[in-house]
C-alpha positions in Angstrom: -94.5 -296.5 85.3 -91.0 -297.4 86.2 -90.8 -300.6 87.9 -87.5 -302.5 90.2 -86.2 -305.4 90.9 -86.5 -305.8 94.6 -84.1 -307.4 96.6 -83.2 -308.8 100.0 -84.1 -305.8 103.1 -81.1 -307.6 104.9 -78.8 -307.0 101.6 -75.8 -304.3 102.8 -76.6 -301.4 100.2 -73.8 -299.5 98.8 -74.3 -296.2 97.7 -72.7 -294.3 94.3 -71.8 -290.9 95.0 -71.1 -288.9 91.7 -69.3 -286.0 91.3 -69.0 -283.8 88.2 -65.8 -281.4 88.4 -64.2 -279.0 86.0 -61.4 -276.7 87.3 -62.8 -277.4 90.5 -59.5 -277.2 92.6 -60.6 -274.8 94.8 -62.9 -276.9 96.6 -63.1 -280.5 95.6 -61.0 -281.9 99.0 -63.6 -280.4 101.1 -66.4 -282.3 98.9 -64.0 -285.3 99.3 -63.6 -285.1 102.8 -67.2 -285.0 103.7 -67.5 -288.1 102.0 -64.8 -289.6 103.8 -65.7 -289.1 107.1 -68.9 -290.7 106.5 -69.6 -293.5 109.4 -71.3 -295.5 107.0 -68.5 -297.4 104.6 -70.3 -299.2 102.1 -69.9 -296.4 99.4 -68.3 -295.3 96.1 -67.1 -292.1 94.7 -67.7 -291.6 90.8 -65.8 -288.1 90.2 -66.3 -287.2 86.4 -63.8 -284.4 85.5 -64.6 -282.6 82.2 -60.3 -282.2 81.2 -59.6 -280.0 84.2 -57.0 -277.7 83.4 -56.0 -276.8 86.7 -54.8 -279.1 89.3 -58.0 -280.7 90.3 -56.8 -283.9 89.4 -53.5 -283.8 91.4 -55.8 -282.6 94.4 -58.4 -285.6 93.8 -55.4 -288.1 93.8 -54.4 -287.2 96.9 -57.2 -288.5 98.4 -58.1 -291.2 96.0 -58.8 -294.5 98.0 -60.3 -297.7 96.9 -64.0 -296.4 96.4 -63.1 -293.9 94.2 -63.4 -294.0 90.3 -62.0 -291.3 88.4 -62.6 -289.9 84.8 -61.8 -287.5 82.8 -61.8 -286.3 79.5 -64.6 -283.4 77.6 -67.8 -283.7 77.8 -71.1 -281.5 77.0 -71.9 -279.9 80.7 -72.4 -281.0 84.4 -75.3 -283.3 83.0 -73.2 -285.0 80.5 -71.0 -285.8 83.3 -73.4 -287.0 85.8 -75.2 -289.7 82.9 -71.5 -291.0 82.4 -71.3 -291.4 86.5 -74.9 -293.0 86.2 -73.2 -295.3 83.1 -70.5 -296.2 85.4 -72.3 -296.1 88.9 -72.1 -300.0 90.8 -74.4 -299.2 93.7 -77.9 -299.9 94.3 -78.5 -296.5 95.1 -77.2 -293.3 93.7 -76.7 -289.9 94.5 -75.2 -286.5 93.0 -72.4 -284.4 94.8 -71.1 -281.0 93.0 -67.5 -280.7 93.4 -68.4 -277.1 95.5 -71.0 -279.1 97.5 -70.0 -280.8 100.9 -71.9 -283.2 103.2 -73.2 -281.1 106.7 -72.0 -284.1 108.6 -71.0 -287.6 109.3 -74.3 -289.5 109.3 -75.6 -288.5 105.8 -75.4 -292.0 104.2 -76.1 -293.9 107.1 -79.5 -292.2 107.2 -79.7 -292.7 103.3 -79.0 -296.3 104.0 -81.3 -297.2 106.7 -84.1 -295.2 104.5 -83.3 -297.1 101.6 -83.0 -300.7 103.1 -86.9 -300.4 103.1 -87.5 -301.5 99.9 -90.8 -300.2 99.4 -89.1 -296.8 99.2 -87.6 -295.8 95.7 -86.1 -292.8 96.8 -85.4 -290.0 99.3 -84.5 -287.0 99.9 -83.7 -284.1 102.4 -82.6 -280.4 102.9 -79.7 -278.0 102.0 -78.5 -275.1 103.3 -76.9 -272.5 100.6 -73.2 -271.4 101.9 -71.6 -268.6 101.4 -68.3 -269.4 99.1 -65.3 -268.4 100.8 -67.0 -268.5 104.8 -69.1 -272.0 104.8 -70.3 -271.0 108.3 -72.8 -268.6 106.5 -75.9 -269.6 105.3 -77.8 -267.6 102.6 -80.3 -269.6 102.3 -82.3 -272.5 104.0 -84.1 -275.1 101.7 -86.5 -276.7 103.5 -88.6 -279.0 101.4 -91.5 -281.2 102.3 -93.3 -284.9 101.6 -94.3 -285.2 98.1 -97.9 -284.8 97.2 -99.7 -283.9 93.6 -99.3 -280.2 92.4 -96.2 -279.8 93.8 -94.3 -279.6 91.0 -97.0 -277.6 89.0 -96.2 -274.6 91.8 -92.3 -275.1 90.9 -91.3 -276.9 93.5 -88.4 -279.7 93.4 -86.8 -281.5 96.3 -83.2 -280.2 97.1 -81.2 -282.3 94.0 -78.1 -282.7 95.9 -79.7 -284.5 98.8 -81.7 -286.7 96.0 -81.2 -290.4 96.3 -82.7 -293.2 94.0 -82.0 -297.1 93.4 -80.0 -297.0 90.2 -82.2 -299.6 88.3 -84.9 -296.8 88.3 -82.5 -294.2 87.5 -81.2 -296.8 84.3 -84.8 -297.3 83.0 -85.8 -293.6 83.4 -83.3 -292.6 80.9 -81.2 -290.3 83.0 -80.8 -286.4 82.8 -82.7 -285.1 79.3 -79.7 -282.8 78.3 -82.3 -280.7 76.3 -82.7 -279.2 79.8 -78.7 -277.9 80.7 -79.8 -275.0 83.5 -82.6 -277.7 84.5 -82.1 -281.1 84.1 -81.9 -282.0 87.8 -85.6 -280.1 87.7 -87.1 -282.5 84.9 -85.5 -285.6 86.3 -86.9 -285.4 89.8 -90.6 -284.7 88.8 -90.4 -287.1 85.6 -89.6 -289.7 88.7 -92.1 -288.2 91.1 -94.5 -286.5 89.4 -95.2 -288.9 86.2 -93.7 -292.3 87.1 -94.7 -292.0 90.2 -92.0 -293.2 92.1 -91.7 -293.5 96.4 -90.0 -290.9 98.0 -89.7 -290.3 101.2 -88.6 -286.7 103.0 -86.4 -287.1 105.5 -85.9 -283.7 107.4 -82.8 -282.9 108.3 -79.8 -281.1 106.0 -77.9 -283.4 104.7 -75.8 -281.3 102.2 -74.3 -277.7 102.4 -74.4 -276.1 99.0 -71.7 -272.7 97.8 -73.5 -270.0 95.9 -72.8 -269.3 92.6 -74.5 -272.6 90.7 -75.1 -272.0 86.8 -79.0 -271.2 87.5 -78.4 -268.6 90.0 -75.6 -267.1 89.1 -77.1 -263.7 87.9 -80.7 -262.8 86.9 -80.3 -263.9 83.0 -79.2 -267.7 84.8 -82.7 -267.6 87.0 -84.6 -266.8 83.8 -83.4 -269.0 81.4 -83.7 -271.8 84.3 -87.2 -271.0 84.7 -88.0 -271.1 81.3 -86.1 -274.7 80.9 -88.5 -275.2 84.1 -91.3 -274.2 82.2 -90.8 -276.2 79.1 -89.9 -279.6 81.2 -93.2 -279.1 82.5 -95.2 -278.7 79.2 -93.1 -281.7 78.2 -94.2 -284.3 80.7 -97.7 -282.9 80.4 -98.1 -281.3 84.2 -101.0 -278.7 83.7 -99.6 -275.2 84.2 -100.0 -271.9 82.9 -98.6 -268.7 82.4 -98.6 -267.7 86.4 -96.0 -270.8 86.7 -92.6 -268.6 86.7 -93.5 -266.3 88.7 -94.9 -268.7 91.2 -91.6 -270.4 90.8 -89.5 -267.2 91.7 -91.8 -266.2 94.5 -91.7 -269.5 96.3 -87.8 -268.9 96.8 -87.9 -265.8 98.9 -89.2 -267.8 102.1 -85.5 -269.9 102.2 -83.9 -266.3 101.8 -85.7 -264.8 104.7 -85.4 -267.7 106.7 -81.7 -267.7 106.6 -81.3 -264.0 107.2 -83.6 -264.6 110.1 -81.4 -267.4 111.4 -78.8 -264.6 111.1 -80.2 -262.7 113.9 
């Protein structure tokens, strides 16, 4: 089991925010922006660019303040990138923010922080709603996810990854993302945490982060199954006890956010 160092509840946490980017001009001053307007201050931003060709590093200087580190150079994928944020992350808790994702308002990391300044909690995590790309006022689709228990993950379930927060000495000693996994590392990391170290989460529910379609796993029907598979195989590889019903269990459990979106539509 993965074990921490605790440390003082009164101790101001500061919270690493990393974000992988590649050619990501289109949108990376709205992901910057969210973070900005954060009321809670006590924060870095680790932006890992993989040799952007375009000018997503102009844009990110334009907004560069203190708290925000900045890298780039090639690297093997958006897991590659977020281990070298991990590598270079200073906070005593860290979190992952796509360079298409945004915060859904102001109070995200204050709520992360006043979660986390219990220190019996190794973790948290909330919900996301799926955007549409060019009109962020649409939702496609509503993840709503729910307090841990056992089995969850054998039904292909996973907390909403961007909204995922953990203290990074557990994140260190876990090894990071397994980039044997590269449509679903984010998958295997969150249940090796929760599922076989065991690890404290808490669900907080509210949505924290608002998500553009198009992500490497969703992106077309070849993307969902090769994710699934990956999910399949990070399964048999941290012994969870599933069988062959798993992806289609996993697939099915996805229509619910559809609906509920389209119903929220109405």
């Amino acid at each position: 089991m993965v074990k921490r160092k605790g440390f003082a509840a009164e101790m101001a946490l500061k919270i690493s925010i990393i974000t992988p980017t590649f050619n990501s001009s289109p949108f990376i001053i709205d992901n910057m922006q969210s973070v900005r307007r954060q009321v809670y201050t006590d924060w870095e931003q680790i932006i890992v660019d993989g040799a952007s060709t375009d000018d997503t590093l102009a844009k990110i200087k334009t907004l560069s303040l203190a708290g925000t580190k900045l890298v780039s150079e090639p690297d093997e994928g958006i897991y590659d990138a977020m281990n070298k944020g991990i590598a270079l992350a200073e906070g005593d808790v860290v979190g992952f923010l796509n360079s298409d994702d945004f915060y859904a308002h102001d109070q995200v990391l204050a709520r992360i922080a006043s979660i986390m300044a219990d220190t019996s909690v190794d973790a948290c995590y909330a919900d996301l709603d799926y955007v549409d790309k060019c009109d962020t006022q649409k939702v496609t689709r509503m993840w709503r996810s729910q307090p841990y228990h056992d089995g969850l993950f054998e039904k292909g379930w996973m907390p909403a990854h961007p909204t995922f927060y953990v203290r990074r000495d557990i994140l260190n000693r876990s090894g990071g993302f397994d980039l044997a996994f590269p449509r679903q590392a984010d998958f295997e990391l969150c249940m090796r945490l929760m599922a076989k170290y065991r690890i404290q989460a808490r669900y907080y529910e509210d949505v924290w982060v608002k998500m553009r379609t198009g992500g490497a796993s969703n992106n077309s029907l070849s993307g969902v199954l090769k994710g699934n598979l990956e999910a399949y195989r990070a399964c048999r590889k941290n012994q969870l006890q599933i069988n062959v019903m798993f992806i289609p269990i996993k697939i099915a459990s996805r229509i619910p956010q559809f609906v509920a979106a389209f119903l929220n539509r109405q």
